[in-house]
C-alpha positions in Angstrom: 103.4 116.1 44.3 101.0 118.2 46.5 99.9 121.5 45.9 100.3 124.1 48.9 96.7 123.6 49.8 97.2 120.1 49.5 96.5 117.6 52.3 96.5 113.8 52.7 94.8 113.5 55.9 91.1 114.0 55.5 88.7 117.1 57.3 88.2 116.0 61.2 85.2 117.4 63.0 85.6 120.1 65.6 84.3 117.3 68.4 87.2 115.1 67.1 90.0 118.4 66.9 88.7 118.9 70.8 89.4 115.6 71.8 92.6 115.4 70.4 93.7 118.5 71.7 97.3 117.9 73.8 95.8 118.1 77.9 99.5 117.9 79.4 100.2 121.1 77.7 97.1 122.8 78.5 97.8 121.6 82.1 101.1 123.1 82.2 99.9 126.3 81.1 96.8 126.1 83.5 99.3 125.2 86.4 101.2 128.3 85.9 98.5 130.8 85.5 97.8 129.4 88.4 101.2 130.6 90.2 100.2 133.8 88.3 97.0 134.3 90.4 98.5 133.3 93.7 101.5 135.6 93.1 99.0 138.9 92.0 96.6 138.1 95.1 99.9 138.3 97.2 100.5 141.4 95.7 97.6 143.1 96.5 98.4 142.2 100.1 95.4 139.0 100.3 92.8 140.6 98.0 91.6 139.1 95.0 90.7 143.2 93.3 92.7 144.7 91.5 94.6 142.0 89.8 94.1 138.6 90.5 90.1 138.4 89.8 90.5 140.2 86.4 93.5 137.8 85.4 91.6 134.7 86.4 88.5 136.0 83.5 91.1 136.8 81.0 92.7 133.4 81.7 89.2 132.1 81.4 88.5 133.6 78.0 92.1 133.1 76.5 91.2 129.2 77.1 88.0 129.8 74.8 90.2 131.8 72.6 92.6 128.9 72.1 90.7 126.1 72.1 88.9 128.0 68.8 92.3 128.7 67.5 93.4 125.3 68.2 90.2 123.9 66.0 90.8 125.7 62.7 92.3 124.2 59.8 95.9 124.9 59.8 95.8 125.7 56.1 93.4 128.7 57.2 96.2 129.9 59.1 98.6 129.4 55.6 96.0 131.5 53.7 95.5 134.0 56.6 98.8 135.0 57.6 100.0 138.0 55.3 96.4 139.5 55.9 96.9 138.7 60.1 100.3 140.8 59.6 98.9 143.1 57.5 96.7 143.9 60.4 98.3 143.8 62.9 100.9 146.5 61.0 97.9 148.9 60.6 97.3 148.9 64.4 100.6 149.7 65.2 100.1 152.6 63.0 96.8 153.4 64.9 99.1 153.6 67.8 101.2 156.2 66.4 98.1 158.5 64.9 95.9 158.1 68.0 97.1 156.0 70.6 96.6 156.2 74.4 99.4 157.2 76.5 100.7 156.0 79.7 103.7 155.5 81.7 105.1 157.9 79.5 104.6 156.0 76.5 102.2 155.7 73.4 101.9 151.8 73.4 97.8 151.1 73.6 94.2 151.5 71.5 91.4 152.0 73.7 88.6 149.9 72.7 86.5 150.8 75.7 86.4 147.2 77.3 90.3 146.4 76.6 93.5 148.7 76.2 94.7 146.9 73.4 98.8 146.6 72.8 99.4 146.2 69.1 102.8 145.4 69.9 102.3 142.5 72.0 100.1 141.0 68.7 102.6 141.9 65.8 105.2 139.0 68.5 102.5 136.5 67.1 101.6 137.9 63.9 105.5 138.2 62.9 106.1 134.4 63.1 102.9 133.4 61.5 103.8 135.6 58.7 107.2 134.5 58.7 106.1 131.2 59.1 104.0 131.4 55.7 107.1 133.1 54.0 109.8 130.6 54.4 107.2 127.5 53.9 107.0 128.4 50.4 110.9 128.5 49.8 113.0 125.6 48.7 116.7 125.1 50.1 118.2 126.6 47.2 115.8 129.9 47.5 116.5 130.4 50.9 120.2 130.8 50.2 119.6 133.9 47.7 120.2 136.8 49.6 117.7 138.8 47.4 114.8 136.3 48.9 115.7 137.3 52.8 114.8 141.1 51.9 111.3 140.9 52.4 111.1 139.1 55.1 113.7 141.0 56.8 111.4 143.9 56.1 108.9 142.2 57.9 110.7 142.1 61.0 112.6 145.3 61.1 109.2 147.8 59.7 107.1 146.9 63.0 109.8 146.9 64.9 111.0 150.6 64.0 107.4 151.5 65.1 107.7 149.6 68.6 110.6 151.6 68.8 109.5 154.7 68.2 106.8 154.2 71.1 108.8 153.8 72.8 109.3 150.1 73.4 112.8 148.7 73.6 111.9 145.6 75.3 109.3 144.6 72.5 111.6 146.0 69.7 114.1 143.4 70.8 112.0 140.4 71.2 110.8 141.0 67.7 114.1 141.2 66.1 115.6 138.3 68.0 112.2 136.2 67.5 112.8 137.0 63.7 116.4 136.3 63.3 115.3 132.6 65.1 112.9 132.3 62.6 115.8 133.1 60.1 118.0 130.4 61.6 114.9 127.7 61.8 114.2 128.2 57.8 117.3 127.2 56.9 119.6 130.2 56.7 123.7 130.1 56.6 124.8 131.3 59.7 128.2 133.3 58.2 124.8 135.7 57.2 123.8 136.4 60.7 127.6 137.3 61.2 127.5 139.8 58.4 124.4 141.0 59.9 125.4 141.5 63.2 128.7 143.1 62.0 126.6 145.8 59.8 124.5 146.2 63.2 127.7 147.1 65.2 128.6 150.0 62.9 124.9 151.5 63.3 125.0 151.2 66.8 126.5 155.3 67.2 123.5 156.5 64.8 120.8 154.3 66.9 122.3 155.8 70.3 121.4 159.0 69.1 117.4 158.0 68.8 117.7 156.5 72.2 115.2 158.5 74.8 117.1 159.4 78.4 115.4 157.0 80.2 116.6 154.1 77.9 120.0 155.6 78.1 119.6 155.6 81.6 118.6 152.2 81.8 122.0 150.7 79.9 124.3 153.0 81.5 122.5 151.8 85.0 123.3 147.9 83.9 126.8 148.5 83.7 127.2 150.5 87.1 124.4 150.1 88.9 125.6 151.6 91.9 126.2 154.7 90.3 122.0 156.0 90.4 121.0 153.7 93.4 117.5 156.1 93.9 117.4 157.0 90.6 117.7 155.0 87.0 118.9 152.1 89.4 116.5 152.0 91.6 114.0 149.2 89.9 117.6 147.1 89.6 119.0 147.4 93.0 115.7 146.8 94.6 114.5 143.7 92.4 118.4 141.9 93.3 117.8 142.7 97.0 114.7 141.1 97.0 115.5 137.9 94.9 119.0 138.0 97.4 116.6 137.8 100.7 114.4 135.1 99.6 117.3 132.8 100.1 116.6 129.3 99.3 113.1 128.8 100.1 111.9 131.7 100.2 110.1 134.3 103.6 106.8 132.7 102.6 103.8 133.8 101.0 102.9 137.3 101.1 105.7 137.8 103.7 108.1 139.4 100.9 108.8 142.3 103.2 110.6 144.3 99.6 107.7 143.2 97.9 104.6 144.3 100.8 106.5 147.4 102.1 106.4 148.9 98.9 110.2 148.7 97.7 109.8 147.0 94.7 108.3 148.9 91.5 105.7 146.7 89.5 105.7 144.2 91.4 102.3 143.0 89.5 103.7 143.1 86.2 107.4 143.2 85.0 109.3 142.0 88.5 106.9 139.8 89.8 109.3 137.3 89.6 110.8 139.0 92.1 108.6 139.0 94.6 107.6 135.4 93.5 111.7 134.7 94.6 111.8 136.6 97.4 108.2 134.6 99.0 109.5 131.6 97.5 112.9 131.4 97.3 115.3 129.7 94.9 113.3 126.5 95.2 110.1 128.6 94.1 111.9 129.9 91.2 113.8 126.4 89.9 109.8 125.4 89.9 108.5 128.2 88.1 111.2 127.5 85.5 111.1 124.1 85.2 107.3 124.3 84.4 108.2 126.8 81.6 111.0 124.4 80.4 108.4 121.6 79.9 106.5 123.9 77.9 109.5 124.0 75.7 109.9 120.6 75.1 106.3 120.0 74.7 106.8 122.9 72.0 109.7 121.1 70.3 108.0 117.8 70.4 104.9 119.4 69.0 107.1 120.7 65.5 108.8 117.3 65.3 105.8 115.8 64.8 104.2 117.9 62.1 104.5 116.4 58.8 103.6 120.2 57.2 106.9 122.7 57.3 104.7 125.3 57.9 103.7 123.8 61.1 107.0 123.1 61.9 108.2 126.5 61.6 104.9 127.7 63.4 105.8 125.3 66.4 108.9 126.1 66.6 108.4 130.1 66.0 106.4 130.3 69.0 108.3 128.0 71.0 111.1 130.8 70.6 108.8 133.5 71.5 108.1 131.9 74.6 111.7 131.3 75.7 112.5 135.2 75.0 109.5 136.7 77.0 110.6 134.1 79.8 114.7 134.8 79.9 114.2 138.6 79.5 111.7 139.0 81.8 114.0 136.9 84.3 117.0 138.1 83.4 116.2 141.7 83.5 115.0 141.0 87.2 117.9 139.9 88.3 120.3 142.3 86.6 121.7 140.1 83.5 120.2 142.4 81.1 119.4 146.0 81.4 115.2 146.5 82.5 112.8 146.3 79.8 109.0 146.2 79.5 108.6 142.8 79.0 106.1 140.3 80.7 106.3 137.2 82.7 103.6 134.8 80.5 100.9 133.8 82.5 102.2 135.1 85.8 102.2 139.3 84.9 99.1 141.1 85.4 98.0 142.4 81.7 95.0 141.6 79.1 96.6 141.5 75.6 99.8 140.0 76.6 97.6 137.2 78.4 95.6 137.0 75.1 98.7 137.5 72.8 100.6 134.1 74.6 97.3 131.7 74.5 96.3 133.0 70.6 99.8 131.4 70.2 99.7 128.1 72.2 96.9 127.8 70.6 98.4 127.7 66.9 100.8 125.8 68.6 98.0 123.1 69.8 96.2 123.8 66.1 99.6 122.2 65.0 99.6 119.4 66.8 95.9 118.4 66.0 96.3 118.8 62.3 99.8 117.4 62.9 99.4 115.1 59.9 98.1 117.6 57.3 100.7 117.9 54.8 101.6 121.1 53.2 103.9 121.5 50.0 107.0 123.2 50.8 108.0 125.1 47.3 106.1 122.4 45.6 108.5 119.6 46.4 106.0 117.3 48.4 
């Protein structure tokens, strides 16, 4: 029987963590930041300023960041995670006390070199802590419903704060990356149904804390047409574009919606868009099947630990991945009413950049101390 802390595998040097960090998954990610700086020096019409020079540093420095994160014990990670949430929770309530405000909304912490986004942390922070929670639970714990209050508070405290930003997008990712982690750990799915019934009978009193613009925003999804210069503007606009970049696309930095101004935010939430319209379906299949690799690499990367908290940690970011990836994408294309959520690696922005490598790199911290084991509820 092994302790929590327990671990069969002895210490490795940093030299020997470095060289045994996963390349094809750095790769990947390298090739898509890639795409990300081709698409933001399109957008700035062939310059490298504004966007694509800063991206390429903070792509430079997230590889640093992960690489470090990659190299520390996973059991540091065990030990650190309620204080990394704890944290993370405190600088959400900064936000709230003395944030900075823009684009109408009280989201960021000006640290001078860096508007930090708490939010975009507590994505990563919530399945680390989570992560911890559920390793520590046997099968038989897991199915008490008393043990699933806590970590439902967990999930549902920060994301009452992102929501009271306001953040919608955010607020959603965080509640559907939690209720994965939910699943992952272990728990009965006729829960989730009870869950989601008790949701549907709130849904009047959370209408009412909706702002105007949000309510906007879901009365534009179902009839888009009905604001076409207004709430539907972004929507119309981003589906025209995708629609004219047929199957491969007018070329790069020819996206006429994209160049003549047409297209809102075309460096952050629909660049997508304009990475469809340049490059067509083909371009976007591409895109997507890059990501999709990153998936499997992530599944494969769980599979592999012999610890259940790197399994969950695997797996937990994995899902976190997928949801910034098929919001973002769907909310371009009209599946899903528009949120503020980025495209990893190919939106311009500093802490969600930071925010996705910190997590590939527990993810690649995983699969270097893939054979550490660590006691579940002391049955290993």
């Amino acid at each position: 029987m092994h302790s929590a802390l327990d671990t069969s595998v002895p210490r490795q040097s940093i030299l020997l963590k470095l060289l045994s960090i996963n390349w094809g998954l750095l790769l990947l990610l390298s090739a898509i930041a890639c795409i990300g700086f081709a698409m933001l020096y399109s957008a700035a019409n062939g310059h490298w300023d504004p966007w694509a020079s800063k991206q390429a540093v903070r792509f430079g420095i997230s590889i640093v960041v992960m690489m470090a994160v990659a190299t520390v014990d996973l059991r540091f990670w065990l030990r650190s995670a309620y204080a990394i949430y704890a944290g993370t929770l405190l600088l959400l309530i900064a936000v709230e006390v003395k944030g900075a405000i823009g684009m109408g909304a009280q989201r960021w912490i000006d640290l001078g070199v860096i508007q930090l986004q708490p939010s975009e942390l507590m994505k990563i922070a919530c399945v680390l802590v989570l992560a911890r929670y559920f390793s520590t639970l046997t099968p038989d714990e897991i199915k008490r419903p008393l043990r699933l209050i806590p970590p439902a508070l967990m999930v549902f405290l920060p994301a009452g704060l992102v929501m009271k930003q306001p953040d919608l997008g955010t607020a959603m990712m965080l509640t559907l990356a939690g209720g994965a982690m939910f699943f992952l750990a272990g728990v009965r799915w006729w829960k989730f149904v009870v869950l989601l019934a008790a949701g549907g009978g709130i849904v009047p009193v959370a209408w009412r804390f909706l702002r105007d613009y949000q309510k906007n925003r879901i009365y534009t999804f179902l009839d888009p047409e009905n604001d076409p210069l207004g709430a539907g503007y972004h929507s119309l606009q981003s589906k025209i574009a995708i629609g004219s970049g047929g199957m491969f696309g007018k070329g790069f930095m020819n996206g006429s919606q994209a160049h003549l101004n047409f297209l809102p935010e075309k460096q952050t939430d629909f660049i997508f868009t304009m990475l469809a319209e340049e490059w067509g379906l083909m371009g976007g299949l591409v895109l997507l099947g890059l990501y999709t690799l990153i998936f499997i690499y992530g599944f494969a990367i769980a599979f592999r630990s012999r610890s259940h908290f790197g399994r969950l940690l695997a797996l937990g970011i994995t899902v976190n991945m997928f949801l910034y990836v098929f919001i973002n994408t769907a909310m371009v294309m009209g599946l899903i009413p528009v949120v503020g959520v980025p495209l990893p690696l190919i939106s311009y922005g500093g802490t969600a950049m930071l925010t996705v490598m910190f997590g590939f790199g527990l993810m690649m911290c995983v699969y270097v101390h893939r054979d550490t084991r660590l006691g579940r509820g002391g049955d290993e």
